[in-house]
DRENPA-3360 file (N, C-alpha, C; in nm, 2 decimals, always signed):
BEGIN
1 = XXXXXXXX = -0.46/+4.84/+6.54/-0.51/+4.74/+6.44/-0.63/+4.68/+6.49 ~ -0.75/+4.67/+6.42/-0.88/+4.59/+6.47/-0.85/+4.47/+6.50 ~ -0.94/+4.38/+6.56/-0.92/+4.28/+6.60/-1.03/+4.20/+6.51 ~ -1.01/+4.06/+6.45/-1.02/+3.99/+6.38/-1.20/+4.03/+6.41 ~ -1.29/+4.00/+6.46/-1.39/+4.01/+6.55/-1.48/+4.17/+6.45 ~ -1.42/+4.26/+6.44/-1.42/+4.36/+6.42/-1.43/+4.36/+6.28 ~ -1.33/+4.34/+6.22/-1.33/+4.32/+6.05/-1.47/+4.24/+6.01 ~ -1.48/+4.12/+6.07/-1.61/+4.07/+6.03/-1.71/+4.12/+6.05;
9 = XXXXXXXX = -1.74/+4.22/+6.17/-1.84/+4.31/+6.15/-1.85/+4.43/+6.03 ~ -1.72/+4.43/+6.02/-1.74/+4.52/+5.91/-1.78/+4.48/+5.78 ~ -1.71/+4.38/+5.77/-1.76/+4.28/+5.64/-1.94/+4.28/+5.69 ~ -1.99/+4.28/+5.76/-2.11/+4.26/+5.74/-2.19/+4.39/+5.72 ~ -2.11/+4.44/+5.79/-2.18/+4.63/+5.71/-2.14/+4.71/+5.61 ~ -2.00/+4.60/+5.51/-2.03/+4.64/+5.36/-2.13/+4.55/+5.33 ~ -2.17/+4.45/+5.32/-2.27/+4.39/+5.24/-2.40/+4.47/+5.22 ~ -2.43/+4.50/+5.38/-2.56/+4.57/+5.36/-2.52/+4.72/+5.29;
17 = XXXXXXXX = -2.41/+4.73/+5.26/-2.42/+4.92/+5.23/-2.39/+4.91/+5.06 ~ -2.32/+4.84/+4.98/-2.26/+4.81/+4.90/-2.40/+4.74/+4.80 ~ -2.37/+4.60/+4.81/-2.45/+4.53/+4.68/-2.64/+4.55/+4.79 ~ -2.68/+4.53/+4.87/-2.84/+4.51/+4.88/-2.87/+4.67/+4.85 ~ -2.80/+4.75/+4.79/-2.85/+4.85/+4.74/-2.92/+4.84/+4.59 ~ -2.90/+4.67/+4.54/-3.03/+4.69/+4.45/-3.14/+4.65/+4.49 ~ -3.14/+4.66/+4.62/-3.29/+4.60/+4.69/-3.40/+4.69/+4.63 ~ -3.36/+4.82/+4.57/-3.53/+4.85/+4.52/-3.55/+4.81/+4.43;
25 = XXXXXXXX = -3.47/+4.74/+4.31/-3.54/+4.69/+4.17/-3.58/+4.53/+4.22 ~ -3.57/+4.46/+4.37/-3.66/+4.34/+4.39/-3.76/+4.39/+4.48 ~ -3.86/+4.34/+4.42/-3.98/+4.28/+4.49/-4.00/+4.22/+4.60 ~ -3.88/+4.14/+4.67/-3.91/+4.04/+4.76/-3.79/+4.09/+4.82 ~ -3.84/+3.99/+4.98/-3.66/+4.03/+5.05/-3.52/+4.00/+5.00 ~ -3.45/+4.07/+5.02/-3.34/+4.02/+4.96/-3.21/+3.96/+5.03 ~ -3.16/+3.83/+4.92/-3.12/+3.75/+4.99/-2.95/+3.74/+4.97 ~ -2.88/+3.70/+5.12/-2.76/+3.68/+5.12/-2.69/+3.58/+5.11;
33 = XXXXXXXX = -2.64/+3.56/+4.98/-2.55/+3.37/+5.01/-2.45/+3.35/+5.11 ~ -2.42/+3.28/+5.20/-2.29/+3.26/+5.25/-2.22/+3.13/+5.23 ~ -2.12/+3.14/+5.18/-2.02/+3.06/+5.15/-1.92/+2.97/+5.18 ~ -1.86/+2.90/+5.30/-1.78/+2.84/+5.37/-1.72/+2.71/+5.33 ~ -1.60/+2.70/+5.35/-1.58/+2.53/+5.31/-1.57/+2.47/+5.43 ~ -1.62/+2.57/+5.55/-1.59/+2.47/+5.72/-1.75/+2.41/+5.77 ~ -1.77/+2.41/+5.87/-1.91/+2.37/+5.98/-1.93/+2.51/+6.04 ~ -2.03/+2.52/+6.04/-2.14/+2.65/+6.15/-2.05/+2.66/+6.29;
41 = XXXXXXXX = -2.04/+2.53/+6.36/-2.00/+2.56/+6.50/-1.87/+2.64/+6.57 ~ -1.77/+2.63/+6.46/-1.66/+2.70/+6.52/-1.67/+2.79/+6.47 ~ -1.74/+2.82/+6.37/-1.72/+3.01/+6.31/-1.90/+3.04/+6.40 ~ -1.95/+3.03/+6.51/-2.05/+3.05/+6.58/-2.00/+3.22/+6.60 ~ -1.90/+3.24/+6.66/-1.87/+3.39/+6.73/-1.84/+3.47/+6.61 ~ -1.86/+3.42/+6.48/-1.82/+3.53/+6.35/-1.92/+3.54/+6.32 ~ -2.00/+3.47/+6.30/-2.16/+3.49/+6.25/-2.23/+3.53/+6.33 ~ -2.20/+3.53/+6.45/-2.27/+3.66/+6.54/-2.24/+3.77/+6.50;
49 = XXXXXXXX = -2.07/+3.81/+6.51/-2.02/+3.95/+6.45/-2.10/+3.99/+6.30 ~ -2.09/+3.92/+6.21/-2.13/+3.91/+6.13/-2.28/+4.02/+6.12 ~ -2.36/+3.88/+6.14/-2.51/+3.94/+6.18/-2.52/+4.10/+6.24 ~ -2.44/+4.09/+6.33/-2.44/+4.25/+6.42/-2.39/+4.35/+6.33 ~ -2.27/+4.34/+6.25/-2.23/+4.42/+6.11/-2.41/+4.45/+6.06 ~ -2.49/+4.34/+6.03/-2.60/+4.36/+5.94/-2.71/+4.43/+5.98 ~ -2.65/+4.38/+6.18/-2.79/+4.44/+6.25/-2.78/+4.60/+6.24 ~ -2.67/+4.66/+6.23/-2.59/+4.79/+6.29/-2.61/+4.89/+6.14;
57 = XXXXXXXX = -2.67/+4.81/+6.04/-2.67/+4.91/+5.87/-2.80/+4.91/+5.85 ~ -2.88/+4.82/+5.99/-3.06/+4.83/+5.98/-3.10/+4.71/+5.86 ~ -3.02/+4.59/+5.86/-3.06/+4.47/+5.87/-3.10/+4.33/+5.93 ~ -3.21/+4.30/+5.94/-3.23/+4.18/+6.06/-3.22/+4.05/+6.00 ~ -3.14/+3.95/+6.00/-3.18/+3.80/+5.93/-3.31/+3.77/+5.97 ~ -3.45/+3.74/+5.87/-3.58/+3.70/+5.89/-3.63/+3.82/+5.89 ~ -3.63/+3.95/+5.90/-3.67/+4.05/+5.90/-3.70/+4.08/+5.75 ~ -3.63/+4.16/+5.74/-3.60/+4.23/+5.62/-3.45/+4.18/+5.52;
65 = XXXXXXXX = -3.40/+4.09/+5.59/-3.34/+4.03/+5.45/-3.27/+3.87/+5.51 ~ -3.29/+3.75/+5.44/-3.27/+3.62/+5.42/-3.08/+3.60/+5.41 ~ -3.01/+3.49/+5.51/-2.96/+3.47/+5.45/-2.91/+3.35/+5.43 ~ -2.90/+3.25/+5.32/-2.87/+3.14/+5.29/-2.72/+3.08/+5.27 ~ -2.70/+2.97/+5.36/-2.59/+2.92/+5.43/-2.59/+2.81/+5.35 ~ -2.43/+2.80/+5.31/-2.38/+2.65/+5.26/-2.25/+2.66/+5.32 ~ -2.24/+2.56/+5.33/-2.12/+2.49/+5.43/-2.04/+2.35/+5.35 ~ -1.97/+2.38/+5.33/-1.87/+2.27/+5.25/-1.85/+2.16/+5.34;
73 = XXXXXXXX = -1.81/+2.14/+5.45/-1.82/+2.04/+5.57/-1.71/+2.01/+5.55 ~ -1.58/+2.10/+5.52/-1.43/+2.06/+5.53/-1.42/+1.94/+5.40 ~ -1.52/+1.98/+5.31/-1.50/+1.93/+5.20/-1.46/+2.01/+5.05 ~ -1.37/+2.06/+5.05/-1.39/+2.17/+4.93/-1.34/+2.14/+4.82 ~ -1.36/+2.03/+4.75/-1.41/+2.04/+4.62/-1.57/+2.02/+4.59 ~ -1.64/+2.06/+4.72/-1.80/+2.09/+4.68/-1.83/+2.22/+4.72 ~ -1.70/+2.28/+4.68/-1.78/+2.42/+4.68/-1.77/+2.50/+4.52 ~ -1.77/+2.43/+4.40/-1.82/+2.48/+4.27/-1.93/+2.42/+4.26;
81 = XXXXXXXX = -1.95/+2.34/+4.34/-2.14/+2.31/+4.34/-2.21/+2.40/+4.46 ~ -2.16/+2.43/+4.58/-2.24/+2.51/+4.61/-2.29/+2.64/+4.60 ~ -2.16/+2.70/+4.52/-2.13/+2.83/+4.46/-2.23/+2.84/+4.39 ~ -2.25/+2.79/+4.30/-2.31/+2.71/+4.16/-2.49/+2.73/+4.20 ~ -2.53/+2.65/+4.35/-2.66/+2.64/+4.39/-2.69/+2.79/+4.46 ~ -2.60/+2.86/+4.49/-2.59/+3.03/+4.54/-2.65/+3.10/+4.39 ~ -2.61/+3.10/+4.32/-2.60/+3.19/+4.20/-2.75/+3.12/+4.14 ~ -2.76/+3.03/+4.13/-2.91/+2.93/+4.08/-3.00/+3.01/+4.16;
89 = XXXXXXXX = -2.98/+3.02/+4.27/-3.10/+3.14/+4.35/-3.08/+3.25/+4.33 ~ -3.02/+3.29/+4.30/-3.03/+3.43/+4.23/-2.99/+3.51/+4.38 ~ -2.94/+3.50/+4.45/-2.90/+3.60/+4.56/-2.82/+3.72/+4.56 ~ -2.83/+3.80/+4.62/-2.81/+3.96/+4.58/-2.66/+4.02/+4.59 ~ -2.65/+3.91/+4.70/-2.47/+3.91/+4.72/-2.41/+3.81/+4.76 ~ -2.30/+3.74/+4.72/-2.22/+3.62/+4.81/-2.14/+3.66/+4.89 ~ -2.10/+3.62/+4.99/-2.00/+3.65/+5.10/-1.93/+3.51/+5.09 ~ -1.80/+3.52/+5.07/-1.71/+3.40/+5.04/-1.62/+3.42/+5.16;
97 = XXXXXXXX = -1.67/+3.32/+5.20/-1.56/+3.29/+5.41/-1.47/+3.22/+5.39 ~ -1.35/+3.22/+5.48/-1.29/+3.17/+5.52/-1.15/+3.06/+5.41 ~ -1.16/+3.18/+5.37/-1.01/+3.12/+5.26/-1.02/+3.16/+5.08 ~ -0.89/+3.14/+5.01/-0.93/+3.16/+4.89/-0.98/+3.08/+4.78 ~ -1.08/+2.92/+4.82/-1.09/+2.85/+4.73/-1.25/+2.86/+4.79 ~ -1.31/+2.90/+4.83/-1.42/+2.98/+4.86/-1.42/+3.06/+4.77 ~ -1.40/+3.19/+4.78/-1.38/+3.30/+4.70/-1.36/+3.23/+4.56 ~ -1.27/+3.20/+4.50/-1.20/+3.13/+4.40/-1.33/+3.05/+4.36;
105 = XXXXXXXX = -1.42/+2.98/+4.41/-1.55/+2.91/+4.38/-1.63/+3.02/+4.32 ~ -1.68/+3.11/+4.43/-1.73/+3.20/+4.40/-1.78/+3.26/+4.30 ~ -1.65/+3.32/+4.28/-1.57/+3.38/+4.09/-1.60/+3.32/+3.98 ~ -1.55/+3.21/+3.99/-1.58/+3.14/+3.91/-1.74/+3.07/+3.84 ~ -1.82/+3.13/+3.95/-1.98/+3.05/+3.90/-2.05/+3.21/+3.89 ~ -1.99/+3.31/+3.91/-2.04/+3.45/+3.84/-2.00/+3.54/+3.85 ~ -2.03/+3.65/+3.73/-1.94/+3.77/+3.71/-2.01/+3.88/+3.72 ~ -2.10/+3.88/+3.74/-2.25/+3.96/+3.77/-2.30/+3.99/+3.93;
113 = XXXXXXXX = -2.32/+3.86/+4.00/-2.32/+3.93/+4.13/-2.23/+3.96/+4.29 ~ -2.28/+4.01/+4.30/-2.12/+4.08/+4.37/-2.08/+3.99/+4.51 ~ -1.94/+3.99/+4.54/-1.86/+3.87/+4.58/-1.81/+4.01/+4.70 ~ -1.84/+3.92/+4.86/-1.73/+4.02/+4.96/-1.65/+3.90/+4.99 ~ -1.51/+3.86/+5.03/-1.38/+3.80/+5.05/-1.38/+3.79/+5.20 ~ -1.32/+3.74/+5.26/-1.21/+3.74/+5.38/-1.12/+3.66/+5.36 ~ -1.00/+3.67/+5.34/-0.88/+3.60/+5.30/-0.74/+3.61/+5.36 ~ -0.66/+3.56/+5.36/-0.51/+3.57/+5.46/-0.42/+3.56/+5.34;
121 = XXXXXXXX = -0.46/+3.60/+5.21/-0.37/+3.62/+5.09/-0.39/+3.73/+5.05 ~ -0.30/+3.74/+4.96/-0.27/+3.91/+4.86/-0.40/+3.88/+4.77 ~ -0.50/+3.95/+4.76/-0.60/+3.90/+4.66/-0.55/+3.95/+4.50 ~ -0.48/+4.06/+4.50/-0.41/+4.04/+4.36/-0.37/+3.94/+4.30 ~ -0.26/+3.90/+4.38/-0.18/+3.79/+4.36/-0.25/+3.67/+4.29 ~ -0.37/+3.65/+4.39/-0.43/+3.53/+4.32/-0.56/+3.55/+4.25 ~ -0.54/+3.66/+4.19/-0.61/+3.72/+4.08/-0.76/+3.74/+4.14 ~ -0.80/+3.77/+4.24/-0.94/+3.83/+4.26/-0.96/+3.91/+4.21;
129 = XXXXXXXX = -0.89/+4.05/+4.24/-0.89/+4.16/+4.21/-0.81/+4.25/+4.13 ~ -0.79/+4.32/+4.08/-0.70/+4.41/+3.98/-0.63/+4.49/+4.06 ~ -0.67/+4.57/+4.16/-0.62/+4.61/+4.26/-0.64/+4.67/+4.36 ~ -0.61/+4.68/+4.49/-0.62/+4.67/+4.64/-0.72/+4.85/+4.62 ~ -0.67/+4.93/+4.55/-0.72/+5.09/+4.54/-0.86/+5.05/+4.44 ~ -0.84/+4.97/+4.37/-0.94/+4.97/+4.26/-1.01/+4.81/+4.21 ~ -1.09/+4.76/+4.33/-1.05/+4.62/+4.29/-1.12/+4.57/+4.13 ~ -1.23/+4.64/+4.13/-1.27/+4.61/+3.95/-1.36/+4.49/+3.98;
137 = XXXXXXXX = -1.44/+4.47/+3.85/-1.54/+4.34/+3.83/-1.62/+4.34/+3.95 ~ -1.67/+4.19/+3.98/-1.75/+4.19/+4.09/-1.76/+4.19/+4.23 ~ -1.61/+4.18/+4.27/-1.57/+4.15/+4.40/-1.49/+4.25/+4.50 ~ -1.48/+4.22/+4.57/-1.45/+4.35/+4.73/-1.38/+4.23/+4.87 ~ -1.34/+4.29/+4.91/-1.30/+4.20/+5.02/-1.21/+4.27/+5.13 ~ -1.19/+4.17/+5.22/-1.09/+4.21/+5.34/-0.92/+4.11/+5.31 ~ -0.83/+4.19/+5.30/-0.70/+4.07/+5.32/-0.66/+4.07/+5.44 ~ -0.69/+3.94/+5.52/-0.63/+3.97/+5.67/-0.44/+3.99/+5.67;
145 = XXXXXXXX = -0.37/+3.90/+5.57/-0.27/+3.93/+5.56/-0.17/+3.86/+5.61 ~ -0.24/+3.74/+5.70/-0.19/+3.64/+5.78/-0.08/+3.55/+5.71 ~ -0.16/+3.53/+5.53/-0.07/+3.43/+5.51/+0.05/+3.46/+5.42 ~ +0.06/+3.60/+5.44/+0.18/+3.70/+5.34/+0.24/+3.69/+5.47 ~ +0.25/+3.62/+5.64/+0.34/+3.67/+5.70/+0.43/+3.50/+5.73 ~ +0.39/+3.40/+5.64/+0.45/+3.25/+5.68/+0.57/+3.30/+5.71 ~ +0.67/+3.32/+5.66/+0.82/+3.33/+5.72/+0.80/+3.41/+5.83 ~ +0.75/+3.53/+5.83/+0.76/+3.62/+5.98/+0.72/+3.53/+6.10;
153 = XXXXXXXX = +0.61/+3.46/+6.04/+0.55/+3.32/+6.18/+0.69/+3.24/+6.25 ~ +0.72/+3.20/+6.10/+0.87/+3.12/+6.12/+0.99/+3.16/+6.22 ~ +1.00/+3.28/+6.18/+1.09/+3.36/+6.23/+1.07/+3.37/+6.35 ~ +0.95/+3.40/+6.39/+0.91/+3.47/+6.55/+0.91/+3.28/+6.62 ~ +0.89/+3.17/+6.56/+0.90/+3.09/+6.64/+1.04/+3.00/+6.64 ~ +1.11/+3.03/+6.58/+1.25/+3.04/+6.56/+1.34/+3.15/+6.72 ~ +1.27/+3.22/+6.66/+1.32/+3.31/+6.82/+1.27/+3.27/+6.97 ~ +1.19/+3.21/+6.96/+1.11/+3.17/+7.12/+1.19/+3.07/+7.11;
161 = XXXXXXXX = +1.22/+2.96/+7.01/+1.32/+2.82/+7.03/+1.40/+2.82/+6.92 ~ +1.52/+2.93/+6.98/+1.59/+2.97/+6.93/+1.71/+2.83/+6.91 ~ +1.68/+2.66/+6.95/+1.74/+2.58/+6.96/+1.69/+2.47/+6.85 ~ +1.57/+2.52/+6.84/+1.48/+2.46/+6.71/+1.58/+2.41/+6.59 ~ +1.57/+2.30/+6.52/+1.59/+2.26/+6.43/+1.55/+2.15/+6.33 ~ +1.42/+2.06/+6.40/+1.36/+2.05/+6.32/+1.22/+2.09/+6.33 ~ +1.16/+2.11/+6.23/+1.06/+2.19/+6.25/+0.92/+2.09/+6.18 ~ +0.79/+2.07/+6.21/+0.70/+2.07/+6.14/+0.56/+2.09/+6.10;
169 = XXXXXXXX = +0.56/+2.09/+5.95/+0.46/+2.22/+5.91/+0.32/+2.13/+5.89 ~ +0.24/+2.16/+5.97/+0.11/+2.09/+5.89/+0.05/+2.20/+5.83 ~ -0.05/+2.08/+5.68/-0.09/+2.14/+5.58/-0.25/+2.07/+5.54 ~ -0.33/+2.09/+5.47/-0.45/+2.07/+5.42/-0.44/+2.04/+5.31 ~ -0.42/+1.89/+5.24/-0.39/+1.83/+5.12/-0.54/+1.87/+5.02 ~ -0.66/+1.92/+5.12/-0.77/+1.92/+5.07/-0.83/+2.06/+4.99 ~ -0.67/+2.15/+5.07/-0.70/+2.31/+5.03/-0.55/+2.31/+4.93 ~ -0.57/+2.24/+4.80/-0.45/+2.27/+4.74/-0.36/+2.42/+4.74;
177 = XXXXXXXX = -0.48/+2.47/+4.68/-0.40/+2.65/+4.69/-0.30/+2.67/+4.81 ~ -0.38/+2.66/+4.91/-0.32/+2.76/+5.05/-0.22/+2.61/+5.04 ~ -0.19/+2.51/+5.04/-0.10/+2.41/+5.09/+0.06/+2.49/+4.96 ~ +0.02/+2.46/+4.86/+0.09/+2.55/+4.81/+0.18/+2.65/+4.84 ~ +0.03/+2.75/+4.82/+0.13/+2.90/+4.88/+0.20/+2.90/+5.00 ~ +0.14/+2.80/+5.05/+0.23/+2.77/+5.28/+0.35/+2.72/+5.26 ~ +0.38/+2.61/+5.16/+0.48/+2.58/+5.09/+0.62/+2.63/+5.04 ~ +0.53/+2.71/+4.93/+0.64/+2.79/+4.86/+0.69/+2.90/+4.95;
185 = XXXXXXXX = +0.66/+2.97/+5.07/+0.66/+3.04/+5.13/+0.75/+2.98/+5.23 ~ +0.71/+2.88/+5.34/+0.79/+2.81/+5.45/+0.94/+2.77/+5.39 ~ +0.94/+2.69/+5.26/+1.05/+2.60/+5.27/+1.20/+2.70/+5.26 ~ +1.20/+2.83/+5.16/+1.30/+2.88/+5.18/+1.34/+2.98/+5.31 ~ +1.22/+3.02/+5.38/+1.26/+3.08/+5.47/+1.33/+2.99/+5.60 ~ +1.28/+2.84/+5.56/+1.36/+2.72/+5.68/+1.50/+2.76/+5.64 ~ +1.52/+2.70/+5.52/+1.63/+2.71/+5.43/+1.75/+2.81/+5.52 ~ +1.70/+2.96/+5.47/+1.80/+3.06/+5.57/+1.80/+3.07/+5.69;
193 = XXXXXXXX = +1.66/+3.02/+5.78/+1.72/+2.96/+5.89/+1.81/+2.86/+5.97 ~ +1.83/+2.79/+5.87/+1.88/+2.63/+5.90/+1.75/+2.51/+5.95 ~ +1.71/+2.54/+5.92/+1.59/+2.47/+5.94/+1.56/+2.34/+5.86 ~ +1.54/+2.21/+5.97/+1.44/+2.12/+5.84/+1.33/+2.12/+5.88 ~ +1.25/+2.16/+5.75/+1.10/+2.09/+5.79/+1.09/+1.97/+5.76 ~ +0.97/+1.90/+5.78/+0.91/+1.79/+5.77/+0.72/+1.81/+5.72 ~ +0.67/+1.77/+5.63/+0.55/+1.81/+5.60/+0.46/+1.69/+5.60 ~ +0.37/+1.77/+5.71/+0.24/+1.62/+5.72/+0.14/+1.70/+5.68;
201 = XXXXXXXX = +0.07/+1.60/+5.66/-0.06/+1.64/+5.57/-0.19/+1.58/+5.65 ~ -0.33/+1.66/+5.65/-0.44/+1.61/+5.74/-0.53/+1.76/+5.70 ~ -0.63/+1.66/+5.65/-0.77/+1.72/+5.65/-0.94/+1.64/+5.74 ~ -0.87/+1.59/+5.80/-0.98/+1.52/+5.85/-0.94/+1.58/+6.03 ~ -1.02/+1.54/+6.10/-0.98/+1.56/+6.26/-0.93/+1.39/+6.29 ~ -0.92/+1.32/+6.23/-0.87/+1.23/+6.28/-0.71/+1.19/+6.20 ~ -0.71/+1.26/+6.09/-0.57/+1.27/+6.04/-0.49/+1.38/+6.10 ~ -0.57/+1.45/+6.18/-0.48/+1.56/+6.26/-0.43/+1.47/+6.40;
209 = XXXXXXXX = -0.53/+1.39/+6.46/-0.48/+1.25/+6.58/-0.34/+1.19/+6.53 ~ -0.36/+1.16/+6.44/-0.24/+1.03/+6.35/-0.14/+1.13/+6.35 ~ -0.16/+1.29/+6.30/-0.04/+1.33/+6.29/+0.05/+1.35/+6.45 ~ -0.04/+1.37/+6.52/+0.05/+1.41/+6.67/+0.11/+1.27/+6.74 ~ +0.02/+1.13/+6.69/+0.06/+1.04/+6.76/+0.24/+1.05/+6.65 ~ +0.20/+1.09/+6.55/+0.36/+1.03/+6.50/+0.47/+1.09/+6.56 ~ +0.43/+1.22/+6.62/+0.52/+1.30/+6.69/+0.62/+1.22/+6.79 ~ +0.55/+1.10/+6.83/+0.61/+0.99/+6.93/+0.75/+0.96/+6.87;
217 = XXXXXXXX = +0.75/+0.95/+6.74/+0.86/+0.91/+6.65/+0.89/+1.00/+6.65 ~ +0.88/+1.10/+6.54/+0.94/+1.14/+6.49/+1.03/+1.27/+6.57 ~ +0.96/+1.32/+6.73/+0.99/+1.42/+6.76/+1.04/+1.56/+6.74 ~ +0.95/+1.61/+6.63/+0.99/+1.78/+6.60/+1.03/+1.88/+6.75 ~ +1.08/+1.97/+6.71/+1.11/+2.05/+6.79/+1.00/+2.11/+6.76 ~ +0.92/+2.14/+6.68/+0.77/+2.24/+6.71/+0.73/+2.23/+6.62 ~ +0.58/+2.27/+6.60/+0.50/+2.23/+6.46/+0.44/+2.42/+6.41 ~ +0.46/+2.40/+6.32/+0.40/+2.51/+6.21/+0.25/+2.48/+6.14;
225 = XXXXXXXX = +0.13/+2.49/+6.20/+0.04/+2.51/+6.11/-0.01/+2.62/+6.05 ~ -0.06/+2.59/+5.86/-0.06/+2.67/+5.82/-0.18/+2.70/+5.85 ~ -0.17/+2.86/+5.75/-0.32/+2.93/+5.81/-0.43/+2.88/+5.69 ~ -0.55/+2.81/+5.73/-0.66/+2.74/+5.69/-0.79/+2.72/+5.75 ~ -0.84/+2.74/+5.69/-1.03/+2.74/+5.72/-1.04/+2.62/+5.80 ~ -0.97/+2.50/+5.73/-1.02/+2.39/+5.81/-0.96/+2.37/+5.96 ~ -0.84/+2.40/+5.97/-0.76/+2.40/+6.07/-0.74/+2.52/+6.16 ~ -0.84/+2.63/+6.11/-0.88/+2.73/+6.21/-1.05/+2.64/+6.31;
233 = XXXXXXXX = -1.06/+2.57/+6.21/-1.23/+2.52/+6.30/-1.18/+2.42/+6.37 ~ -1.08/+2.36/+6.32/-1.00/+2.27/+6.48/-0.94/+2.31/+6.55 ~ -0.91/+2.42/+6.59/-0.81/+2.48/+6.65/-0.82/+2.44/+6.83 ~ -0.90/+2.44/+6.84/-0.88/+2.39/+6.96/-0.85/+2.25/+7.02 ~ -0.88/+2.16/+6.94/-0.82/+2.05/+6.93/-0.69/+2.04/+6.87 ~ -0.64/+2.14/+6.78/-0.48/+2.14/+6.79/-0.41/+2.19/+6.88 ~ -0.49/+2.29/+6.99/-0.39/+2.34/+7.12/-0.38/+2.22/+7.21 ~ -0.50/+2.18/+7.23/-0.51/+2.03/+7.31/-0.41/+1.95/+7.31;
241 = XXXXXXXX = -0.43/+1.91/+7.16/-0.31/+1.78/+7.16/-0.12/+1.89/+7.11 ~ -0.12/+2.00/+7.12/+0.02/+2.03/+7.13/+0.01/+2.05/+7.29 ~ -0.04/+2.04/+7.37/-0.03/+2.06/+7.48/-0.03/+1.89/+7.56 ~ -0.05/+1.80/+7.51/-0.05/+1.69/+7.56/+0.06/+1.61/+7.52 ~ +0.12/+1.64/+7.39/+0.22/+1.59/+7.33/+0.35/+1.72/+7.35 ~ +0.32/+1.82/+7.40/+0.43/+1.88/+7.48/+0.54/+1.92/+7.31 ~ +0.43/+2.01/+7.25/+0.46/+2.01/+7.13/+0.49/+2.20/+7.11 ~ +0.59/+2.24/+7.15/+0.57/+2.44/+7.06/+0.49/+2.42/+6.94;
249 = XXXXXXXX = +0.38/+2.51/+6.94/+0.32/+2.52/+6.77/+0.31/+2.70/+6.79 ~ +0.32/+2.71/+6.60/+0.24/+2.85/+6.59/+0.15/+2.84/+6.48 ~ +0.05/+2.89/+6.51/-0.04/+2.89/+6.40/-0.10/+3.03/+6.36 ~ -0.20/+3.03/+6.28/-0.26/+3.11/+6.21/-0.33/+3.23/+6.29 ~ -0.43/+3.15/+6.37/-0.54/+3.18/+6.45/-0.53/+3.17/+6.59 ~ -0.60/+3.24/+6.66/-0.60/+3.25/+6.81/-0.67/+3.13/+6.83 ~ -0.66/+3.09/+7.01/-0.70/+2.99/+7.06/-0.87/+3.07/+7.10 ~ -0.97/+2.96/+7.05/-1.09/+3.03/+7.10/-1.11/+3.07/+7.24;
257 = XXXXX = -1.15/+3.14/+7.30/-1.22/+3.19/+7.43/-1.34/+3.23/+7.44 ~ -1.40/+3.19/+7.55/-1.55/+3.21/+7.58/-1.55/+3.38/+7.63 ~ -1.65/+3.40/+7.50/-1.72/+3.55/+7.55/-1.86/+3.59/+7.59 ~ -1.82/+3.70/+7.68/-1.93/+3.72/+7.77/-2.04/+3.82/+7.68 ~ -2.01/+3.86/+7.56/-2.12/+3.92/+7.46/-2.19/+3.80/+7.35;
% end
């Protein structure tokens, strides 16, 4: 199976192979929107992969094709306005990062130019696409598939603390959808485990502090975070503080590491 790293390179070498193939009916370079509801700095090692996908189909950013970055800033109900200021420029393709209310933005502000995904949901399901063989309309994407496995997470950290019983799940009150789907997904699989959860909520980095200091109280046997854009760009600050509050977590996303490329 590829490694997360990998996929995004490839995402970056459908774009160039796929939609900038109407690069001969423009006149000018042509330009790529990118779409995020996180910050530049912790997706730094994707947008490298990224770029490299672009460099690798005989695309240079500044060269021969532009690409224009918005960033929600872990604010995502401003991404139908930035979606919105994507399509106002008229750009040749959107690339919708890091979750489905990106994407979902996306969609929503055009049906005309073409939309690539990275998602940890069924994109059918939440109506991207028509289907995985045939996705139809504007859009194309990658399903990482992460967040079709919430119970199997459960499960596998159920088995490491096999003594676990209460459990809790943090969620992103700011990413309705995914809080949702983490939801409807976790609570019955606690259920057949014998499980209680407990559900905190934090979209800020400092509502992620308040959640671990409550840990003081409330003492879970281990925390569940769900899989989320915003809480993949903190992630390192959630290993930190489950490691200082002496907390089992499983999450979504791997712990960053420094690479030598």
């Amino acid at each position: 199976m590829m490694r997360r790293r990998e996929f995004i390179t490839l995402m970056g070498g459908a774009v160039a192979t796929w939609p900038l193939a109407t690069r001969a009916q423009q006149p000018t370079m042509p330009v790529i929107g990118f779409l995020n509801p996180t910050l530049p700095d912790p997706n730094e090692g994707r947008l490298r992969a990224f770029r490299q996908g672009l460099k690798e189909t005989g695309y240079v950013e500044g060269e021969n094709v532009a690409i224009v970055y918005r960033w929600a800033e872990n604010q995502f109900d401003r991404l139908p306005e930035l979606a919105a200021d994507l399509v106002h420029r008229q750009v040749a393709v959107i690339v919708a990062s890091g979750g489905p209310a990106a994407v979902l933005a996306a969609k929503a502000a055009t049906t005309t130019i073409p939309i690539i995904f990275n998602i940890s949901e069924d994109p059918v399901k939440l109506g991207l696409v028509a289907s995985l063989a045939r996705p139809g309309s504007n859009l194309t994407g990658i399903n990482f598939i992460s967040g079709e496995l919430v119970a199997k997470r459960l499960e596998l950290l159920r088995e490491l603390l096999p003594g676990a019983m209460h459990v809790a799940v943090l969620v992103n009150p700011a990413n309705a959808s995914n809080t949702e789907t983490t939801l409807r997904d976790v609570e019955p699989a606690a259920r057949t485990m014998g499980l209680q959860i407990q559900v905190i909520k934090a979209s800020t980095s400092r509502e992620i502090d308040a959640a671990f200091t409550s840990f003081e109280r409330e003492r879970p046997d281990a925390l569940f975070v769900a899989v989320d854009a915003f809480f993949n760009s903190r992630r390192l600050q959630l290993a930190n503080l489950a490691a200082r509050y002496a907390v089992a977590m499983v999450s979504g996303d791997q712990i960053p590491q420094k690479s030598a490329d």
